[in-house]
N, CA, C and O atoms as CSV, one atom per row, in Angstrom:
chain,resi,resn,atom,element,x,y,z
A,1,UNK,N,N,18.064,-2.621,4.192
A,1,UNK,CA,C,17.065,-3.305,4.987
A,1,UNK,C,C,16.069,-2.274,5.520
A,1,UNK,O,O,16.431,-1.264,6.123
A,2,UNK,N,N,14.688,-2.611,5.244
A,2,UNK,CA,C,13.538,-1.669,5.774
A,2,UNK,C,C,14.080,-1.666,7.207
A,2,UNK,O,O,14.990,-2.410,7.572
A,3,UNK,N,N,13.441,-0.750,8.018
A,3,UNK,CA,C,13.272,-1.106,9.669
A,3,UNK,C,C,11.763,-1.473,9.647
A,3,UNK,O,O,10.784,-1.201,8.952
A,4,UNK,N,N,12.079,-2.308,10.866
A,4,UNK,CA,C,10.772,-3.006,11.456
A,4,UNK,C,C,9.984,-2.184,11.665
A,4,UNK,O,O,10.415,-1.080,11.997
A,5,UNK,N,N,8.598,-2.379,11.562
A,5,UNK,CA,C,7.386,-1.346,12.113
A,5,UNK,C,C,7.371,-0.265,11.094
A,5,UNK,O,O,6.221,-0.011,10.735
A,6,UNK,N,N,8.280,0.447,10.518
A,6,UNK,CA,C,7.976,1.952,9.708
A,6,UNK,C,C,6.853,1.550,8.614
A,6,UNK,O,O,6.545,0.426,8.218
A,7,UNK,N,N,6.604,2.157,8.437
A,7,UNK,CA,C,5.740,1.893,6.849
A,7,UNK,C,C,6.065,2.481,5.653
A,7,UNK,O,O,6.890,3.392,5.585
A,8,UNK,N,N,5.428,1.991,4.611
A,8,UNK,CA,C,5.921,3.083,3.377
A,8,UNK,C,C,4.533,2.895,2.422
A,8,UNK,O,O,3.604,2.109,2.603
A,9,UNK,N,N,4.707,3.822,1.419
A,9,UNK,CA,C,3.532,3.442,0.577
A,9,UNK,C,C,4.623,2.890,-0.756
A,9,UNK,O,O,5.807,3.109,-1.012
A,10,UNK,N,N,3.377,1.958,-1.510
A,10,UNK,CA,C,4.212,1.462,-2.448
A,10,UNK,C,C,3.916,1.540,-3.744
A,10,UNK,O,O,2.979,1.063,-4.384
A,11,UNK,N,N,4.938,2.279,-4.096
A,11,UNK,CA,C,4.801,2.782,-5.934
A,11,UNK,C,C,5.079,1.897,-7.246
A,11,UNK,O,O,4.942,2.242,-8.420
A,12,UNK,N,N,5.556,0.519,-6.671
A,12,UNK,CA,C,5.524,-0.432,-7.727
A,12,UNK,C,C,5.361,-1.828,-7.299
A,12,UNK,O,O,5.723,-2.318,-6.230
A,13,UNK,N,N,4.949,-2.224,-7.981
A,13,UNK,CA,C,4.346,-3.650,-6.767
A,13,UNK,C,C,4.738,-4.636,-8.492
A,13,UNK,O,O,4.417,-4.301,-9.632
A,14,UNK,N,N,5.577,-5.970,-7.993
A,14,UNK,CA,C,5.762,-6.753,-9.069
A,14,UNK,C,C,5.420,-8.514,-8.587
A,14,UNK,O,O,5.758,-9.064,-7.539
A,15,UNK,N,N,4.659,-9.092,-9.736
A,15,UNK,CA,C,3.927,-10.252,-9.427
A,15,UNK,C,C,5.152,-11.174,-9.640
A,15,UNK,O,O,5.610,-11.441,-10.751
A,16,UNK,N,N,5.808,-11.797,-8.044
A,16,UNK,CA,C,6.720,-13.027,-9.017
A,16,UNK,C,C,6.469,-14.335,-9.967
A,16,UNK,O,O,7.142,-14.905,-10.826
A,17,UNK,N,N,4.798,-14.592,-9.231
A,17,UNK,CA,C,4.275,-16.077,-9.910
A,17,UNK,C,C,4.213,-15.959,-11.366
A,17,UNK,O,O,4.427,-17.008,-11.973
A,18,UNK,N,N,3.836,-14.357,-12.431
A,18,UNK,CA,C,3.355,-14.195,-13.541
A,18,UNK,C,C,4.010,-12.924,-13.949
A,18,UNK,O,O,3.269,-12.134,-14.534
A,19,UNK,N,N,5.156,-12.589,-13.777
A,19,UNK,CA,C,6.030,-11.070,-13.913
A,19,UNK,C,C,4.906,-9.962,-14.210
A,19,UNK,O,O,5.278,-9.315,-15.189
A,20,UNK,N,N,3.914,-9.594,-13.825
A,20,UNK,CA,C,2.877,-8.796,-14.228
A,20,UNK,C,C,3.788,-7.401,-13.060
A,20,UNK,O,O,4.550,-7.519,-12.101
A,21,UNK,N,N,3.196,-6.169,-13.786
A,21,UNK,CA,C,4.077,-5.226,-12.907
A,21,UNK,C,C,2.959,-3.744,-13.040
A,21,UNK,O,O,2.595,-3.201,-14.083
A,22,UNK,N,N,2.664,-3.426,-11.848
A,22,UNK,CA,C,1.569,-2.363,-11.466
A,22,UNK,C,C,2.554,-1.125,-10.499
A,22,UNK,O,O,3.536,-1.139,-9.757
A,23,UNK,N,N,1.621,-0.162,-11.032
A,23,UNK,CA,C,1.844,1.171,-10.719
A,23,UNK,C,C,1.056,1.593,-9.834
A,23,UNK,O,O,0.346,2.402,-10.432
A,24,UNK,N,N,0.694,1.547,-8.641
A,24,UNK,CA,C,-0.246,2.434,-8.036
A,24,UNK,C,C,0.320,4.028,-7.774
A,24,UNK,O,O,1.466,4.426,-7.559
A,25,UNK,N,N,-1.024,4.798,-7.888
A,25,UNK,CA,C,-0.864,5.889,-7.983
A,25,UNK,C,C,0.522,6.885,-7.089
A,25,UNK,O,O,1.298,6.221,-6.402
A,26,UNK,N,N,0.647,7.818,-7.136
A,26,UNK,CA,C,1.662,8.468,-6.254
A,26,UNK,C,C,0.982,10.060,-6.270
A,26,UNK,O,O,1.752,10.981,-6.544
A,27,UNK,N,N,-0.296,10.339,-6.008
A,27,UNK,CA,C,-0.781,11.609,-6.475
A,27,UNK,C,C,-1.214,12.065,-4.878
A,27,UNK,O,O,-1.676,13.206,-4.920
A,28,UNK,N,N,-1.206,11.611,-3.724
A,28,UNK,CA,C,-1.234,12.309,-2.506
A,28,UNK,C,C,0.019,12.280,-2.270
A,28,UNK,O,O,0.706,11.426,-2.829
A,29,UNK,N,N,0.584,13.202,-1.395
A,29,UNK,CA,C,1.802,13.719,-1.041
A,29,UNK,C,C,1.499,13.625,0.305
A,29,UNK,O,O,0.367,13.609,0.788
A,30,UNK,N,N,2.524,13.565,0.874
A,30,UNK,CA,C,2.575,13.447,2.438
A,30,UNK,C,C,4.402,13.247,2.472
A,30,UNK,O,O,5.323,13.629,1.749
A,31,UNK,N,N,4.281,12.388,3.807
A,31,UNK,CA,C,6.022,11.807,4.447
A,31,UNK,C,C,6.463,10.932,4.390
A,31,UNK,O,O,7.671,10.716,4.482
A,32,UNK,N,N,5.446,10.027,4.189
A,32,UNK,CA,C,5.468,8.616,4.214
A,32,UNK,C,C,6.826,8.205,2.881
A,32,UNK,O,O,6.781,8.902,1.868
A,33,UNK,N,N,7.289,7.749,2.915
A,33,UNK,CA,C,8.543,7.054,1.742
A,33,UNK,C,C,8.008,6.120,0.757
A,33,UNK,O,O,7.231,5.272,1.196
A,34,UNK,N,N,8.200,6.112,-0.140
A,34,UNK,CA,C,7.949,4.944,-1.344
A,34,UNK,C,C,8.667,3.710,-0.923
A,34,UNK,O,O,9.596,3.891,-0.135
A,35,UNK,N,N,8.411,2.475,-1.302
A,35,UNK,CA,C,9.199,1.633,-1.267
A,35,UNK,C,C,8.406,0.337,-2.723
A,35,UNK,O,O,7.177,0.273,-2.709
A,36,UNK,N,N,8.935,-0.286,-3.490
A,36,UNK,CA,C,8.992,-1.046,-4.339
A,36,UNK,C,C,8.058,-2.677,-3.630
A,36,UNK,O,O,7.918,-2.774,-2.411
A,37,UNK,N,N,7.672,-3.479,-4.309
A,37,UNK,CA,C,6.827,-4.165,-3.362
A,37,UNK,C,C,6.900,-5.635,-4.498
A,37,UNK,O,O,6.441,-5.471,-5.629
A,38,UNK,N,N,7.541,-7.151,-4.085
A,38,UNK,CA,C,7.409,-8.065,-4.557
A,38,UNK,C,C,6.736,-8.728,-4.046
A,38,UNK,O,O,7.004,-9.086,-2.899
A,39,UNK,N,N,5.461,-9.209,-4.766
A,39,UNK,CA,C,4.836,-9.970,-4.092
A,39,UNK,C,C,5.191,-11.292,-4.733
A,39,UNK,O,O,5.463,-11.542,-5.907
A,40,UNK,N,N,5.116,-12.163,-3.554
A,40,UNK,CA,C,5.324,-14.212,-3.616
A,40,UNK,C,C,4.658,-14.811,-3.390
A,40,UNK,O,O,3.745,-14.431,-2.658
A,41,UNK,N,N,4.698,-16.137,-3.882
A,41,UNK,CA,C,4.030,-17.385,-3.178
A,41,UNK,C,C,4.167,-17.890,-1.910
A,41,UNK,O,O,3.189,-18.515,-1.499
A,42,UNK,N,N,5.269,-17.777,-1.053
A,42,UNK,CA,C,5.267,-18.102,0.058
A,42,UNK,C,C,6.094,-16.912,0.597
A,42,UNK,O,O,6.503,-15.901,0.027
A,43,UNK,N,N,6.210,-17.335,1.837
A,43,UNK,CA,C,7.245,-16.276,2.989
A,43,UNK,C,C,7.897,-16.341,2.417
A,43,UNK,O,O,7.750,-17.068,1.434
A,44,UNK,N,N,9.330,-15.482,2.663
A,44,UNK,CA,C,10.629,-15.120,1.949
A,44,UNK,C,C,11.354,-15.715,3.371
A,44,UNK,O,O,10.628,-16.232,4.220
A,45,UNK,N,N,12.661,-15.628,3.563
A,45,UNK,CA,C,13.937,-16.110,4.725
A,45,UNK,C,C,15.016,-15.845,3.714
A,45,UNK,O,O,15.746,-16.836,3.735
A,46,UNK,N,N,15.493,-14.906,2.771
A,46,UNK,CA,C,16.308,-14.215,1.837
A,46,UNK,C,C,15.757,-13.056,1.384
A,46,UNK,O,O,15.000,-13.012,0.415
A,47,UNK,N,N,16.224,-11.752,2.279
A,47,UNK,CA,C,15.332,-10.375,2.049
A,47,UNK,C,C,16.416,-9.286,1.013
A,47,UNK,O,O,17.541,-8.942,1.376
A,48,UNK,N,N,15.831,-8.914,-0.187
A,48,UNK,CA,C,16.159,-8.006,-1.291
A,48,UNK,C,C,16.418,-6.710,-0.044
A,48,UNK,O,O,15.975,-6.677,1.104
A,49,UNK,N,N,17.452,-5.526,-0.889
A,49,UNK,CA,C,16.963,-4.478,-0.486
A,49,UNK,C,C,16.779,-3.414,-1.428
A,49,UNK,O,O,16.847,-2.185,-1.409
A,50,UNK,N,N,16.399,-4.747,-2.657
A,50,UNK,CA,C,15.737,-3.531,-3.384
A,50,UNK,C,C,14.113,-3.740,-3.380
A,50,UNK,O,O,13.485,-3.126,-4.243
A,51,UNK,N,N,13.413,-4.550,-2.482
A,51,UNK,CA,C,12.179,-4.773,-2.340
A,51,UNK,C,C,11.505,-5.167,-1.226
A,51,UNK,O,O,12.232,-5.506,-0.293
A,52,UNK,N,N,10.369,-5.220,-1.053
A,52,UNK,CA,C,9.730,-5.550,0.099
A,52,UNK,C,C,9.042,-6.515,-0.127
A,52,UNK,O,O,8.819,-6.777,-1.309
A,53,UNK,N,N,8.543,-7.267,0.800
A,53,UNK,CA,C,8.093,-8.655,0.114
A,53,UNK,C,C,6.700,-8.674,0.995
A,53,UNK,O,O,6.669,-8.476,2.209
A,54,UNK,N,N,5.599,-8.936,0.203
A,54,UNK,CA,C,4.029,-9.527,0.501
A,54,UNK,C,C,3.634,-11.058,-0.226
A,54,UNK,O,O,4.246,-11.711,-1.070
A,55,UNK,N,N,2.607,-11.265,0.342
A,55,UNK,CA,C,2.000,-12.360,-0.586
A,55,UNK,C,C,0.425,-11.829,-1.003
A,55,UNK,O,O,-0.273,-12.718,-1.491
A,56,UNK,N,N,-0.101,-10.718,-0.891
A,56,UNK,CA,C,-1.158,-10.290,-1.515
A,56,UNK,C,C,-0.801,-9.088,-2.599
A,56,UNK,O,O,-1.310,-9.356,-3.688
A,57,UNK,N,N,-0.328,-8.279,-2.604
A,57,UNK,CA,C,-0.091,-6.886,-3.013
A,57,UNK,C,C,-0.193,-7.042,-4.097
A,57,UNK,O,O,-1.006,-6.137,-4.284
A,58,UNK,N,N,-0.023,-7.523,-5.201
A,58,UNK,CA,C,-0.493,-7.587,-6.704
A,58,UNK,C,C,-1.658,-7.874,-7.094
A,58,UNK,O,O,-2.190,-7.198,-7.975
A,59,UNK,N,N,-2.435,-9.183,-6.379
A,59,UNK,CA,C,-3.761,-9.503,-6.458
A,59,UNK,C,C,-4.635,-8.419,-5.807
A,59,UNK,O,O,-5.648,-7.976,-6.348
A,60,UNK,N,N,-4.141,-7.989,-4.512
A,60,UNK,CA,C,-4.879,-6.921,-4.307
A,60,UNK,C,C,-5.098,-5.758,-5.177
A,60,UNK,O,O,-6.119,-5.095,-4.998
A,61,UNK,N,N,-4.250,-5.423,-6.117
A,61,UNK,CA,C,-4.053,-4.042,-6.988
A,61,UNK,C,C,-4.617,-4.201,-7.891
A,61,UNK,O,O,-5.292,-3.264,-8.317
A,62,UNK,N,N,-4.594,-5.483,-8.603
A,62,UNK,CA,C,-5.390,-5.979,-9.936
A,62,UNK,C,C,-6.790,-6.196,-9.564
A,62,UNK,O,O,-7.560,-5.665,-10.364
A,63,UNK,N,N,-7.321,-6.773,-8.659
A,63,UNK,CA,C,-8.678,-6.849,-8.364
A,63,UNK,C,C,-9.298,-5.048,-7.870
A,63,UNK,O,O,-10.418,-4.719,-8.260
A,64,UNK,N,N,-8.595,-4.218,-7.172
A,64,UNK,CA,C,-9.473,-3.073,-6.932
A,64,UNK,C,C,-9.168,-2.080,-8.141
A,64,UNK,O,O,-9.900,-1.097,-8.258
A,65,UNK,N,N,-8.009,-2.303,-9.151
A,65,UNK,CA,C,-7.746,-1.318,-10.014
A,65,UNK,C,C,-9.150,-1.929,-11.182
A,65,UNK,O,O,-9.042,-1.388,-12.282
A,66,UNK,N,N,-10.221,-2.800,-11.098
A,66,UNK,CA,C,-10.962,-3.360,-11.734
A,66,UNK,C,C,-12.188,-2.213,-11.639
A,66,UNK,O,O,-12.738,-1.802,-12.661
A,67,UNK,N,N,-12.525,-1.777,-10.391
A,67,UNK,CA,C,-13.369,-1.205,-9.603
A,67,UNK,C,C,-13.214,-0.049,-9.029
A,67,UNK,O,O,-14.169,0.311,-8.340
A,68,UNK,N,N,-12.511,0.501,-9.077
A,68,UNK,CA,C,-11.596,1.930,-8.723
A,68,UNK,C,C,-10.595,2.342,-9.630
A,68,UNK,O,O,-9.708,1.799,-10.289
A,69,UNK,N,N,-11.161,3.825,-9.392
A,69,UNK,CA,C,-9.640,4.696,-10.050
A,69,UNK,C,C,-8.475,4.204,-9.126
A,69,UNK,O,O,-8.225,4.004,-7.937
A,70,UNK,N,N,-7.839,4.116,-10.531
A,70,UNK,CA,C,-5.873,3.921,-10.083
A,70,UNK,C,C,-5.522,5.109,-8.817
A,70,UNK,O,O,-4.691,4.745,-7.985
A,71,UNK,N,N,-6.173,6.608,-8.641
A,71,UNK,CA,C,-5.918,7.511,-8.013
A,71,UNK,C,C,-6.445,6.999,-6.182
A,71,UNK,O,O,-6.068,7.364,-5.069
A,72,UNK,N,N,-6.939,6.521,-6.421
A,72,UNK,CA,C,-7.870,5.914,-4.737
A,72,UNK,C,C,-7.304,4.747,-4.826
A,72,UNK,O,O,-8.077,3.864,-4.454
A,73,UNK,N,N,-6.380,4.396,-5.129
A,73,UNK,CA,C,-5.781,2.291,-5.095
A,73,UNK,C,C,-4.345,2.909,-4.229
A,73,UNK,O,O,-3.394,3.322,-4.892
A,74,UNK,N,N,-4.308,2.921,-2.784
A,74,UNK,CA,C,-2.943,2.755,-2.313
A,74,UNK,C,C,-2.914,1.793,-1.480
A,74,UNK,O,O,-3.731,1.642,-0.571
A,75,UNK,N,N,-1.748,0.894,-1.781
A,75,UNK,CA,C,-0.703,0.079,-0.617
A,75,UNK,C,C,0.226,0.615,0.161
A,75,UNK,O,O,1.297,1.062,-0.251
A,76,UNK,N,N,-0.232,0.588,1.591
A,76,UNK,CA,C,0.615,0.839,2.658
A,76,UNK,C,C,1.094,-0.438,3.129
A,76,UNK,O,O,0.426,-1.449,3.345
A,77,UNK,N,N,2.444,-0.248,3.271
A,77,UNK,CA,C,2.842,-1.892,3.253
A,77,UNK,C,C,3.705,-1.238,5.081
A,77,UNK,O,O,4.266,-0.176,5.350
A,78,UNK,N,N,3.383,-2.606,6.025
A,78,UNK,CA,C,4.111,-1.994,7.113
A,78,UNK,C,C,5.212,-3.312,7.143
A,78,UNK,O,O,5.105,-4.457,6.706
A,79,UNK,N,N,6.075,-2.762,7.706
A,79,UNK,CA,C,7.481,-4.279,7.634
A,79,UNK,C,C,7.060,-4.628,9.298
A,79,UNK,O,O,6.854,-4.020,10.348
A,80,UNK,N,N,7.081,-5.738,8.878
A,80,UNK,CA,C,6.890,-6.921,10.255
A,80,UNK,C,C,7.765,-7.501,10.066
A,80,UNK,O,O,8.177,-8.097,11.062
A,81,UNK,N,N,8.426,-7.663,8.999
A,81,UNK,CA,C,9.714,-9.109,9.113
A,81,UNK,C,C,10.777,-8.422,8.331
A,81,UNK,O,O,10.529,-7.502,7.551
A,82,UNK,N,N,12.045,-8.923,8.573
A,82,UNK,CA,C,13.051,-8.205,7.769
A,82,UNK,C,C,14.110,-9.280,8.029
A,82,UNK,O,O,13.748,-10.339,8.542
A,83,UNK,N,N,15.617,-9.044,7.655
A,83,UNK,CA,C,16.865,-10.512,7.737
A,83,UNK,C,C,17.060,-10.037,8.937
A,83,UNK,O,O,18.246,-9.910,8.634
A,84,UNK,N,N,17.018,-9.572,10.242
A,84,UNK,CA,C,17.350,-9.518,11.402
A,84,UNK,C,C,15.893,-10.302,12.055
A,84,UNK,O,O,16.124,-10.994,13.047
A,85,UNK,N,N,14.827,-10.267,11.716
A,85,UNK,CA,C,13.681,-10.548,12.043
A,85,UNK,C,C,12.686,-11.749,10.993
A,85,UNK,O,O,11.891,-11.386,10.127
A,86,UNK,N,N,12.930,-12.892,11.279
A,86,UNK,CA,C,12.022,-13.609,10.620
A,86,UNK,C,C,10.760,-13.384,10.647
A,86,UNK,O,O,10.095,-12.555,11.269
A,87,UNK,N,N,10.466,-14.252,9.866
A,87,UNK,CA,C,8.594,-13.707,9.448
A,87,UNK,C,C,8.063,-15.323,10.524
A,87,UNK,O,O,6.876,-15.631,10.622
A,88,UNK,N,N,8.825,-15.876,10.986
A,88,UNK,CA,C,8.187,-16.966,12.211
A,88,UNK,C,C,8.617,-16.088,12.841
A,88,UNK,O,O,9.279,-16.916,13.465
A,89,UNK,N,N,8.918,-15.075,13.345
A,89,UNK,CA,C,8.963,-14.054,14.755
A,89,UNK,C,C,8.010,-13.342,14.967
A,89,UNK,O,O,8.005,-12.446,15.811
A,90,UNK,N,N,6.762,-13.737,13.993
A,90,UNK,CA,C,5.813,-12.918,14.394
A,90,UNK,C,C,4.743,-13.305,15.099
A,90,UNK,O,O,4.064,-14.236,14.668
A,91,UNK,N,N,4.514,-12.867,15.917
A,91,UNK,CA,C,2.834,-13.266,17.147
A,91,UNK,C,C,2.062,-11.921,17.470
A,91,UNK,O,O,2.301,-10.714,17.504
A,92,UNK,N,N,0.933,-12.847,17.705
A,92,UNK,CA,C,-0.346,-11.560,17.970
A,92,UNK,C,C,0.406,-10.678,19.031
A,92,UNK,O,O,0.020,-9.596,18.589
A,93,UNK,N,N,1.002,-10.421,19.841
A,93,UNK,CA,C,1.402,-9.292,20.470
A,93,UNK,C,C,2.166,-8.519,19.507
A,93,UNK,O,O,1.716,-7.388,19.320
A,94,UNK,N,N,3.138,-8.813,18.890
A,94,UNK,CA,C,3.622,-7.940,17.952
A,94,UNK,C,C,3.117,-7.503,17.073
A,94,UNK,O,O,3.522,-6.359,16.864
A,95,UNK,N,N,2.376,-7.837,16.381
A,95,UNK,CA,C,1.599,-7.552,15.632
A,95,UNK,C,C,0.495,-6.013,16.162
A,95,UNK,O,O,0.134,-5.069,15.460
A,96,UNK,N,N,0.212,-6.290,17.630
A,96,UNK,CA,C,-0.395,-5.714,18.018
A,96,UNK,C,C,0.059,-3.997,18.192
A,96,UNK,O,O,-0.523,-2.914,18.154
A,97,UNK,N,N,1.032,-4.346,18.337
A,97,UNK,CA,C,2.440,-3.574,18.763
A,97,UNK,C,C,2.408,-2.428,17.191
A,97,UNK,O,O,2.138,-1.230,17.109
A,98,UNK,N,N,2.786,-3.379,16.177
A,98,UNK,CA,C,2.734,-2.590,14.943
A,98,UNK,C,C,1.423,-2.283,14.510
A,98,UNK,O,O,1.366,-1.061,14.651
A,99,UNK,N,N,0.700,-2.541,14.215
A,99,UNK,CA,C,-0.536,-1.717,14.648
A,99,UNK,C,C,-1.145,-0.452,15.009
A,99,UNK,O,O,-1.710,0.445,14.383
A,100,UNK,N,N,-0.829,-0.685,16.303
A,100,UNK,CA,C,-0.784,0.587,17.305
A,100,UNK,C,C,-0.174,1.534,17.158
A,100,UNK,O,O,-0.698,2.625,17.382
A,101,UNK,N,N,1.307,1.423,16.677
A,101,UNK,CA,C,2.371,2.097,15.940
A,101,UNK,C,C,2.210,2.853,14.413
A,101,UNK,O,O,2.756,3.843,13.927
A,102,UNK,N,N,1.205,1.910,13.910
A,102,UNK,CA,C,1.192,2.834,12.529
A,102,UNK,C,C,-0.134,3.350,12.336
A,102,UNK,O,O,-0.131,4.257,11.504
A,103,UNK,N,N,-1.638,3.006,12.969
A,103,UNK,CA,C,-2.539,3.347,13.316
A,103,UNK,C,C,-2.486,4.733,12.670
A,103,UNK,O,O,-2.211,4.581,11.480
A,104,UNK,N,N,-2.634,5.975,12.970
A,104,UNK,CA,C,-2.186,7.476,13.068
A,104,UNK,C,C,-2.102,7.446,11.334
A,104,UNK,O,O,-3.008,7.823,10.590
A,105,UNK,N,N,-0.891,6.945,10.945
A,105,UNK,CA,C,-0.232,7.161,9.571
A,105,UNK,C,C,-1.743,6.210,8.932
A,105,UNK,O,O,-2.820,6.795,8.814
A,106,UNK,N,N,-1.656,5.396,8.736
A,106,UNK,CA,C,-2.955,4.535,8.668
A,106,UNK,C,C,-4.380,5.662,8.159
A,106,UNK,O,O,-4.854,5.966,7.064
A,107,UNK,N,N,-4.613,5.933,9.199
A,107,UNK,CA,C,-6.390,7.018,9.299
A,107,UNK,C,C,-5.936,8.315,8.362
A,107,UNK,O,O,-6.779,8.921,7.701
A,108,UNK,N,N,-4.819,8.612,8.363
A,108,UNK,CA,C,-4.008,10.103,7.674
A,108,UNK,C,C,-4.452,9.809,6.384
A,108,UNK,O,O,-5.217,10.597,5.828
A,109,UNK,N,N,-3.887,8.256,5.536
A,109,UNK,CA,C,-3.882,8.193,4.369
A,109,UNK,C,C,-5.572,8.206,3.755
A,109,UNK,O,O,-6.195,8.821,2.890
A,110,UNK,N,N,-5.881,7.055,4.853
A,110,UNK,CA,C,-7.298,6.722,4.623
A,110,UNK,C,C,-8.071,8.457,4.427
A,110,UNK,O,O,-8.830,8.704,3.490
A,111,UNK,N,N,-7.697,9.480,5.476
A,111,UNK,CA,C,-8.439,10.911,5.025
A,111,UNK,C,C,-8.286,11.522,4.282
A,111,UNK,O,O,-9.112,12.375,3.958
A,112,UNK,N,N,-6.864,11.302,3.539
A,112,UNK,CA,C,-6.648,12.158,1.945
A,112,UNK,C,C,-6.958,10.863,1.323
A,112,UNK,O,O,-6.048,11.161,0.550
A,113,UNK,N,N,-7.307,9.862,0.961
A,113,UNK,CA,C,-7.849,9.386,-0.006
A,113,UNK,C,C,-9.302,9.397,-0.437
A,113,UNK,O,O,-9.824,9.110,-1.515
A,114,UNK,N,N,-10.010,9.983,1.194
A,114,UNK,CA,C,-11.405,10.228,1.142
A,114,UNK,C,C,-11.443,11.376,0.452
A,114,UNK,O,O,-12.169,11.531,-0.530
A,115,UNK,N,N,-10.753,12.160,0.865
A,115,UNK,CA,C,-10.843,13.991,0.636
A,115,UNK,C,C,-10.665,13.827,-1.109
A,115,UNK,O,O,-11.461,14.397,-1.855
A,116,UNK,N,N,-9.669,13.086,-1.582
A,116,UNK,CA,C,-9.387,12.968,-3.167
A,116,UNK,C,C,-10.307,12.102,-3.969
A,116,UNK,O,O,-10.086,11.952,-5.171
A,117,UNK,N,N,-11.238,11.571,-3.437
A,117,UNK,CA,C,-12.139,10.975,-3.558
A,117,UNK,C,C,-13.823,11.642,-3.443
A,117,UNK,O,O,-14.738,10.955,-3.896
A,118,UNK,N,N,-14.065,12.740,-2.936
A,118,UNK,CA,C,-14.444,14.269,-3.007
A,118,UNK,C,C,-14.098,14.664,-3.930
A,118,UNK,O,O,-14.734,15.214,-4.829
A,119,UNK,N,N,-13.292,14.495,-3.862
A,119,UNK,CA,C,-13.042,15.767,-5.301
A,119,UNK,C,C,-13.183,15.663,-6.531
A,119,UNK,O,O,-13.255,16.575,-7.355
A,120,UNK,N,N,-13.245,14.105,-6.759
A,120,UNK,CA,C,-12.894,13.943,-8.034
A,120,UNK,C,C,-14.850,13.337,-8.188
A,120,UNK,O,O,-15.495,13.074,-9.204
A,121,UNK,N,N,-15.120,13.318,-7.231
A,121,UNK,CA,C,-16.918,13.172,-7.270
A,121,UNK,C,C,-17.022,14.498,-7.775
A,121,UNK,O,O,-17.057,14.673,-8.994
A,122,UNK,N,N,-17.086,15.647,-6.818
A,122,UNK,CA,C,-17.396,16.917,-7.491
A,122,UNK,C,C,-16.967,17.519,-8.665
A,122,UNK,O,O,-17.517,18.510,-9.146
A,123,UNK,N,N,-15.656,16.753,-9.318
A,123,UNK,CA,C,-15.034,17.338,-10.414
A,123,UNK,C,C,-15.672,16.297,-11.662
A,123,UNK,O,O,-15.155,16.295,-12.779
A,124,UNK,N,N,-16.794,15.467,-11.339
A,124,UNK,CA,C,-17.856,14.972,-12.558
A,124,UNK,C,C,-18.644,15.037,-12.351
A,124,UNK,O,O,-19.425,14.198,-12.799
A,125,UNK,N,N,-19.185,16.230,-11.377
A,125,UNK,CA,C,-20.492,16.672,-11.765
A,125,UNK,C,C,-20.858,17.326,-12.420
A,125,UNK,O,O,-20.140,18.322,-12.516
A,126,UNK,N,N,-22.047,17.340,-13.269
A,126,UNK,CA,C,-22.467,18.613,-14.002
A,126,UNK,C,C,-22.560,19.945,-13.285
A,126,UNK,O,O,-23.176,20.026,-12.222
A,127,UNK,N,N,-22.055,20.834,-13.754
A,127,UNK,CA,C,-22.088,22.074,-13.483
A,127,UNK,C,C,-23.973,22.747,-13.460
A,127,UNK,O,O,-24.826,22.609,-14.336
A,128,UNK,N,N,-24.046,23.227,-12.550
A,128,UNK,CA,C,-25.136,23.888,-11.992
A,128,UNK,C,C,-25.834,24.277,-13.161
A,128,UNK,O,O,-26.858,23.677,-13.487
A,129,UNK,N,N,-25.243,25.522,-14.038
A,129,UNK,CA,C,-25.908,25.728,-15.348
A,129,UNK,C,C,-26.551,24.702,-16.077
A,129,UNK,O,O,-27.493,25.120,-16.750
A,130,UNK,N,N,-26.356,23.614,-16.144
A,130,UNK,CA,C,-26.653,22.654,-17.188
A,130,UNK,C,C,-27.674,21.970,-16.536
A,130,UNK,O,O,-28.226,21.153,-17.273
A,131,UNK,N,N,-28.254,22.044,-15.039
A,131,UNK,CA,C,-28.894,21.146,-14.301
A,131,UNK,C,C,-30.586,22.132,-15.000
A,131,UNK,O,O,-31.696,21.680,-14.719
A,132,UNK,N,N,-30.506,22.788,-15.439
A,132,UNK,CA,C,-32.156,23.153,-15.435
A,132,UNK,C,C,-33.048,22.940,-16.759
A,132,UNK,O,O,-34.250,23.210,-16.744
């Protein structure tokens, strides 16, 4: 069972409506933990622990892997609900709560994805020699 509030990033995300199965990248390093990611049609109230459960995370990956490198496509998935914690246990204060809590980890990823996102601008540019 995840714990509530931690986050993880997620290195495999699987579609239950259409078994479609995506890879987002794993090329920034940090602390953060991997975790596996099923996305559904509705809430879950029977939690895997070999997965985490969303209802966007595949559509989200397939629509920006359209428009972006696979290398800049990460899901940070934060657990709000788990089998000790229903997903009707959740309200805007808690929510608020986790949030606030992962905020920090949040802006971290968002700055190495900018920074790798730099780089890989400058690593298709033409080289200076060739500009004249």
């Amino acid at each position: 069972m995840k714990k509530l509030w931690n986050n993880f990033k997620i290195d495999k995300i699987i579609s239950q409506s259409n078994n479609k199965t995506f890879f987002p990248s794993k090329v920034i390093k940090d602390k953060i933990e991997y975790a596996s990611l099923l996305t559904v049609d509705r809430a879950q109230e029977n939690y895997s622990k070999n997965y985490m459960y969303d209802m966007e995370g595949s559509g989200f990956f397939e629509t920006t892997s359209k428009i972006a490198s696979h290398d800049l496509i990460l899901v940070l998935k934060i657990v709000s609900d788990n089998s000790n914690n229903k997903v009707t246990s959740i309200n805007k204060d808690n929510i608020d709560c986790l949030v606030k809590k992962n905020i920090l980890a949040v802006k971290k990823c968002l700055k190495n994805l900018i920074d790798l996102s730099e780089e890989i601008y400058i690593s298709k540019q033409k080289p200076k020699v060739f500009m004249n």
